[in-house]
C-alpha positions, 0 to 999 in steps of 0.5 A: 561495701557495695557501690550503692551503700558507699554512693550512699555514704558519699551522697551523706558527705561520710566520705572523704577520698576515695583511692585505686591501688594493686590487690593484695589478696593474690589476684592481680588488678586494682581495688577501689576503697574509700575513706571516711572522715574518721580514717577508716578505708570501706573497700568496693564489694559484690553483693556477696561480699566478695572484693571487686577487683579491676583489670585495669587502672582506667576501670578501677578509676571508673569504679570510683567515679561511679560512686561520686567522686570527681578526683581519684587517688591512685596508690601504687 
């Protein structure tokens, strides 16, 4: 999902926690997901619906701060 459609859902109170932890599709950084009420984790896409993948821990936080979310949790 895109950073607009889950500050959507985060400004909605769908959203419960966001997190920051190490890609697992063989790029090297960090992906931002967040999950919802349910349990179910939305990941941080482009546009295009590609996985946003940062260079650092500190830009990934960022990312997630962007969203809404004053408190990050990080999953190494």
């Amino acid at each position: 999902m895109t950073r607009d459609q889950l500050r959507q859902m985060y400004q909605n109170q769908v959203l419960v926690e966001a997190q920051v932890e190490p890609s697992l599709h063989g790029q090297s950084g960090w992906i931002v997901a967040c999950r919802d009420a349910r349990g179910q984790l939305h990941r941080l896409t482009d546009y295009a619906g590609g996985e946003c993948c940062y260079g650092s821990l500190d830009d990934a936080m960022e990312s997630a701060q962007q969203i809404g979310f004053a408190q990050v949790r990080i999953i190494d």
